[in-house]
C-alpha angles and dihedrals in degrees: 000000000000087000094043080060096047097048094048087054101052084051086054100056117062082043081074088040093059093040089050095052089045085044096055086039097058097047106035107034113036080032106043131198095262095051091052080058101048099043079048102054085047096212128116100225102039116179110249078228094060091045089055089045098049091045080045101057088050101036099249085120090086122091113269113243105356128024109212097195104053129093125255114315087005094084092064099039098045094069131101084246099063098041101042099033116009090060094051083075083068094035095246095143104171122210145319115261081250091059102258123128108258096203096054085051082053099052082041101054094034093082087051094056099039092045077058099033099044097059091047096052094051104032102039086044097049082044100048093051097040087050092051092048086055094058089041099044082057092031113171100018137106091274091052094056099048093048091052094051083050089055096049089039085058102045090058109060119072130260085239088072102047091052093041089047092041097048091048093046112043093029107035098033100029107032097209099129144031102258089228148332128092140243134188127260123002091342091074088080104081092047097050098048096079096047091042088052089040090055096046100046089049093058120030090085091068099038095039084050085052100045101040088058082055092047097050090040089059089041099056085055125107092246087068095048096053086056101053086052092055085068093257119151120254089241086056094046097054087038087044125037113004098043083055092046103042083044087104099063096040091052094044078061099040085061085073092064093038093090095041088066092076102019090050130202127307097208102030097057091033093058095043098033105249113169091227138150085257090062088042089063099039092051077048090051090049091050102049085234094161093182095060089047090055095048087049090052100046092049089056099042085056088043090050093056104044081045087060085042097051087050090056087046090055096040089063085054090051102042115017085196083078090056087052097050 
């Protein structure tokens, strides 16, 4: 097990390697220091002066990738890439373009966007396979059907709708929760319901269609058969035997949402006011805080890629031939 590790993580690597380079490249290169300024300073004819003072003021006014004029390892260290690319390896982030610590906004916003992201993992996850096993467990009948039409009826209408109608509903007729906005401790329920509900209802029709085709591939194998001739019950046989079975596909599509646990989502805490970490990037995006937006794109790159760890680590849980292998 302890090699398996080793060698996914040395696969991992240079992965973060390659998403940092295209990272600084992208913005450092094709977008250049001076334009930053001068998107920054918002004027048209901006003073070269200005334009020194304001990449002064961020570091953005070192050589890129060698500075010719240092001493020893300086020359390597004193460069935009170093500072702005190299120390998030060791998440040393630096500051916002308005001054502020990225990485304390960071530890702030993460509990936001996990009090919203967390719910929906588990419980969207434990309603769109239950609800698959239901179709599957009256496959081919009336309920099947309708349930299928439900899933493909709700994968068609936009996420938009679901927050808008929910927010008008629940909020404005009934009156049971604030419509949007955040507050710290216990308090923070009755805030994140709606956007939790809003988020599982938006998307259980695409999971439970997903994992419903799983589901009815595994049941139609031999394994399945020769349970059903040993006298167990339809309902043993799907939590036994084909869940199990069926666990590798569904985690190889958990790993998606993994990052999105700590990153949040963009729409969701933009429409009800959370103050997330996916507010946090799109205020950065509206900005033009291309600090921020680099700090953003590396975390989830990294998230991204224990998140692929951890799923080869639980594969090994739910099949030992991949530990083998």
């Amino acid at each position: 097990m302890f090699a398996y590790i080793v060698r996914r993580l040395l696969y991992a690597l240079p992965i973060l390697v390659g998403v940092n380079l295209i990272t600084f490249a992208l913005f450092f290169v094709v977008n250049t220091p001076d334009d930053m300024a001068r998107m920054q300073l918002g004027v048209k004819r901006v003073t070269p002066e200005a334009i020194e003072k304001w990449k002064a003021e961020r570091g953005y006014d070192r050589p890129l990738l060698w500075n010719a004029q240092a001493q020893g390892a300086a020359k390597a260290t004193q460069t935009i890439f170093f500072q702005k690319s190299v120390r998030m390896f060791a998440f040393d982030f630096g500051r916002a373009d308005d001054g502020r610590d990225i990485a304390r906004e960071i530890r702030l916003r993460m509990g936001p966007s996990l009090a919203v992201a967390l719910p929906v993992f588990v419980l969207g996850l434990f309603a769109a396979v239950w609800f698959a096993l239901l179709l599957v467990y009256f496959r081919a009948s009336y309920l099947d059907t309708v349930g299928v039409v439900l899933c493909v009826a709700m994968m068609s209408i936009s996420g938009l709708f679901y927050i808008i109608g929910g927010q008008w509903l629940v909020s404005k007729v009934w009156h049971l929760v604030p419509i949007s906005g955040y507050a710290a401790g216990l308090d923070a329920a009755k805030f994140v319901i709606l956007p939790v509900l809003v988020s599982i209802v938006g998307g259980i029709g695409s999971s439970a269609r997903w994992y419903r085709t799983i589901f009815l591939e595994e049941i139609g194998k031999d394994y399945v058969r020769t349970a059903r001739a040993k006298g167990l019950s339809e309902r043993a046989v799907l939590f036994g035997h084909v869940l199990k079975n069926a666990m590798i596909p569904i985690l190889t599509g958990v790993v998606v949402v993994i990052p999105t646990l700590f990153m949040g989502s963009l729409v969701i805490e933009s429409f009800f006011g959370i103050p997330g970490l996916g507010n946090y990037m799109i205020d950065a995006i509206n900005a033009q805080d291309f600090a921020v937006v680099r700090a953003m794109v590396f975390i989830g790159s990294f998230l991204y890629i224990v998140g692929l760890l951890l799923t080869d680590i639980s594969y090994t849980l739910v099949d030992p031939r991949v530990r083998l292998g």
